[in-house]
C-alpha positions in Angstrom: 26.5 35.9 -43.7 27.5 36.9 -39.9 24.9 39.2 -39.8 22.4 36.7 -41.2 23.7 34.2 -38.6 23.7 36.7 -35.4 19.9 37.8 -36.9 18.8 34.2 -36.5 20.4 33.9 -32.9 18.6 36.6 -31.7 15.4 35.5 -32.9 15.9 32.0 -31.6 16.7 33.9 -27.9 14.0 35.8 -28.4 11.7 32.8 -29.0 12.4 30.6 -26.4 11.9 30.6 -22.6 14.0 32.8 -20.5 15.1 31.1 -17.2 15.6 32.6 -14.0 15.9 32.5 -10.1 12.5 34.0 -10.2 11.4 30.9 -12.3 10.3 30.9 -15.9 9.5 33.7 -18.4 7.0 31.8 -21.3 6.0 34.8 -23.8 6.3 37.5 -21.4 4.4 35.5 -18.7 6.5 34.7 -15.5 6.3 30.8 -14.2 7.5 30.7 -11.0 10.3 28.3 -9.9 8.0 27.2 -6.7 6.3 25.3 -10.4 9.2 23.5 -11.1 10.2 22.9 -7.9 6.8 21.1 -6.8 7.0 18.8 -10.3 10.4 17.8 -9.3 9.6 16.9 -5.7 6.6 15.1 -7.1 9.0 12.8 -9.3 11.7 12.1 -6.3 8.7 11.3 -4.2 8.3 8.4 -7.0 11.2 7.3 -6.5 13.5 9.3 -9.2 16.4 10.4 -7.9 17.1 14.2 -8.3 19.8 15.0 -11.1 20.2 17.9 -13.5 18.2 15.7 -16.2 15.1 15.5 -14.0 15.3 19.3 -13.4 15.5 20.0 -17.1 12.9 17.8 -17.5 11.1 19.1 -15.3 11.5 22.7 -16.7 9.9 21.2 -19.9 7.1 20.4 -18.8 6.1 23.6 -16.9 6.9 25.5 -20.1 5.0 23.1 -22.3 1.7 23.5 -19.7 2.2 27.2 -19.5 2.1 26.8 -23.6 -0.8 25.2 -24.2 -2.7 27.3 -21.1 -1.7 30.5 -22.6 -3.6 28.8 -26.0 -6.2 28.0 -24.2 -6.7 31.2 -23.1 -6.6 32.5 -26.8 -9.5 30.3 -27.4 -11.8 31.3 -24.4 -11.6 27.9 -22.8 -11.0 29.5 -19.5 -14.5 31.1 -19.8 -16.3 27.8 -20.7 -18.6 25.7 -18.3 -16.3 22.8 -18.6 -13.4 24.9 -17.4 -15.4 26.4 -14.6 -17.0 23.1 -13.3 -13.7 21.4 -13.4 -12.0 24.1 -11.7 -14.2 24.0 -9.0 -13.8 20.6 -8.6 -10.1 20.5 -8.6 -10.2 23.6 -5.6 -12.8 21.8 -3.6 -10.5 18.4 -3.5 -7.2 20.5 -3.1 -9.0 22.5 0.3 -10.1 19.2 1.2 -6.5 17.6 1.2 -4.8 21.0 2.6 -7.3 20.4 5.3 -6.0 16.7 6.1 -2.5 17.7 6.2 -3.8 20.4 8.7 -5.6 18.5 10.6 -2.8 16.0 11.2 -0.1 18.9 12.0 -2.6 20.3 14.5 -3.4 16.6 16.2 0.3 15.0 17.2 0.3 12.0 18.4 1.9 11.7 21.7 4.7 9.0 22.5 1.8 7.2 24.7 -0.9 7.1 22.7 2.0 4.7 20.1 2.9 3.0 23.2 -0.6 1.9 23.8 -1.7 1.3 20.3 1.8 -0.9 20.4 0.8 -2.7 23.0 -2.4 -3.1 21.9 -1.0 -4.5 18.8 0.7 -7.2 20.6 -2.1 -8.9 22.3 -4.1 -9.1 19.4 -1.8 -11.3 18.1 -0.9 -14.9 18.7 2.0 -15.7 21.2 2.7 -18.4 19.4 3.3 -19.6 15.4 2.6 -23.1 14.1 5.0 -24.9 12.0 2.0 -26.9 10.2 2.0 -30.0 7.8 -2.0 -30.9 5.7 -3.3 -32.8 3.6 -6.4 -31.7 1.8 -9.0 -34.1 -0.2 -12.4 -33.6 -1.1 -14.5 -35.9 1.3 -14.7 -36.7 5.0 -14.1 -40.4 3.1 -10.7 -39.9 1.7 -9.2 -37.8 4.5 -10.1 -40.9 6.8 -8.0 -43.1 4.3 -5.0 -40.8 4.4 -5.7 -41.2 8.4 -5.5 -44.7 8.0 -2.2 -44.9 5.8 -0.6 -43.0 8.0 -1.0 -45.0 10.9 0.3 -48.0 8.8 3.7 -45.8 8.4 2.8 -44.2 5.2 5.0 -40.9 5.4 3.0 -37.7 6.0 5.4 -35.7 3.0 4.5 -38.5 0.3 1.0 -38.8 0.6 0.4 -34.8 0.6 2.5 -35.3 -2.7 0.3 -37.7 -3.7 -3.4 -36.7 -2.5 -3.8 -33.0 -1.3 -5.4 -30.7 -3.4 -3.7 -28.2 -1.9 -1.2 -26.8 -4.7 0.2 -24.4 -2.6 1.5 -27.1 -0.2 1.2 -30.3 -1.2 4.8 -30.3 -3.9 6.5 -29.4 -0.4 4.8 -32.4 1.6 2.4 -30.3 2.5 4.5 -27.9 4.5 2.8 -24.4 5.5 5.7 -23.3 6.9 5.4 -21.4 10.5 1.7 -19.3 10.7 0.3 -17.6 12.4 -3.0 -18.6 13.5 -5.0 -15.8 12.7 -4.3 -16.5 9.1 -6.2 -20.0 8.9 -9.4 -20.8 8.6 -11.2 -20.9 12.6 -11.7 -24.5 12.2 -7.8 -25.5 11.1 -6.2 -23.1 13.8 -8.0 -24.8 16.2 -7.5 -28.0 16.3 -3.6 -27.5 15.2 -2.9 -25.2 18.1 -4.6 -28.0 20.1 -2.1 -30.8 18.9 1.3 -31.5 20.2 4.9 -31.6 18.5 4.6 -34.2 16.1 0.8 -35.4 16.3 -1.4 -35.7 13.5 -5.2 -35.6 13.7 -6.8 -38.8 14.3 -10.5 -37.4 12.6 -10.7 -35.1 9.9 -11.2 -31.5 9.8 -13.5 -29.7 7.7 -13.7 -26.1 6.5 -14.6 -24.4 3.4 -11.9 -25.9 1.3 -12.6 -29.5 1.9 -11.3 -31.9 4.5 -7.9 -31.8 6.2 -5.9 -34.1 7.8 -3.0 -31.8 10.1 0.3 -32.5 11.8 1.8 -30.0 13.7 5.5 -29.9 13.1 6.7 -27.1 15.7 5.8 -24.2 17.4 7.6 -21.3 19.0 6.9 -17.9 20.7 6.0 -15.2 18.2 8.6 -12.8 16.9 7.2 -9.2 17.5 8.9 -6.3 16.1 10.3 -3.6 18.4 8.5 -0.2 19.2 10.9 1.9 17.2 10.8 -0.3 14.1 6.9 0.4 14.0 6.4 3.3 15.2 6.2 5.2 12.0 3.3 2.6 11.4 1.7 3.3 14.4 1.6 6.8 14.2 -0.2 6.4 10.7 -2.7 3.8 12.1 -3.7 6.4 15.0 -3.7 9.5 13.3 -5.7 7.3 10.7 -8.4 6.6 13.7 -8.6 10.1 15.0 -9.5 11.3 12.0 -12.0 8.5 10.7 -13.8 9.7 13.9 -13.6 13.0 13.0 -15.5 12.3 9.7 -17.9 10.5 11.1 -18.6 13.3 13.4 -18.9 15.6 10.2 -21.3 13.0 8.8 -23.3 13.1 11.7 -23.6 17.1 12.2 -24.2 17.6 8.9 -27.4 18.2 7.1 -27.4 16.1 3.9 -30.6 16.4 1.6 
């Protein structure tokens, strides 16, 4: 019986993967770790956090892969078209991308290139946000009415409640909140950065939603983040621009029949 028993342990060793520094030995054939290793930075990159579980699992699946590709191979599937088309699809996209990461370790972006694109950045946008009330109705009409009630001391929260067709707003009184103006419509951001603290609109506004009727509640200077806290950002956004431009260079220098 213990000779029967170390017989079948033996054969089970035999059988399954042997695992080294090295990496992975799958029938004979040597995985290398460098396998495993990429797999598992792949999943911590996703969020899972490294553990012995993930490496194991991890181990898995380079084992199961090498598997089926050594079957594959049994079959002559690595001498048919599919297999070679797809293969030189997958190396053409994989050059491509080693290119990119190239391309950006060979183009740094200098502290005042981020400084610039920061401070270009900041006068693109609005000094100020708008702490905005509306009411929103179909016709020129009914926005005129709301006008009207107002000015006989109708409360600007109740009749948004009552009337806008904004459903965004209107269960808050109509309250936007503080925007920015650059997020409105042209024809709203106008005339509410044109009113002050308290006013309402004494004609109604149109734009592609219907007719408004605005009160500006508040405004203040705008809150811009600080250079370090976007600078990861902006380097992104400039290494994004240098090399848009560099493809469309490529597009134009190449001949494309």
């Amino acid at each position: 019986m213990r000779k029967l028993l170390t017989l079948s342990l033996l054969a089970a060793t035999l059988a399954a993967p042997a695992f080294s520094a090295q990496g992975i030995q799958v029938n004979g054939t040597l995985v290398p770790q460098a396998r495993v290793d990429a797999f598992v930075k792949q999943m911590t990159a996703q969020g899972q956090p490294d553990s012995p579980e993930l490496r194991n699992a991890a181990r898995d699946r380079v084992v199961m892969t090498e598997l089926l590709r050594q079957e594959a191979v049994k079959k002559g599937l690595d001498k048919s078209p599919e297999y070679k088309s797809e293969l030189e699809n997958v190396q053409s996209a994989l050059l491509a991308n080693l290119y990119v990461r190239d391309f950006m370790k060979s183009h740094p972006i200098s502290e005042a290139e981020l400084k610039a694109e920061y401070e270009q950045m900041k006068s693109q946008m609005h000094q100020k946000t708008y702490h905005a009330r509306h009411i929103l109705v179909k016709t020129e009409a009914e926005a005129r009415a709301v006008i009207d009630q107002l000015k006989k001391g109708k409360k600007f929260e109740d009749l948004a409640r009552a009337k806008s067709l904004d459903t965004g707003s209107k269960d808050n009184g109509g309250d936007l909140g503080f925007v920015d103006p650059a997020q409105l419509v042209p024809e709203f951001a106008n005339v509410m950065t044109k009113l002050a603290k308290g006013q309402i609109t004494q004609t109604p506004v149109k734009s592609q939603f219907g007719w408004h009727v605005i009160q500006l509640v508040d405004s203040k200077d705008a809150d811009f983040p600080p250079f370090d806290q976007v600078k990861a950002q902006l380097e992104q956004q400039v290494q994004g621009k240098r090399f848009d431009a560099f493809l469309n260079q490529l597009k134009t220098q190449a001949k494309v029949q």
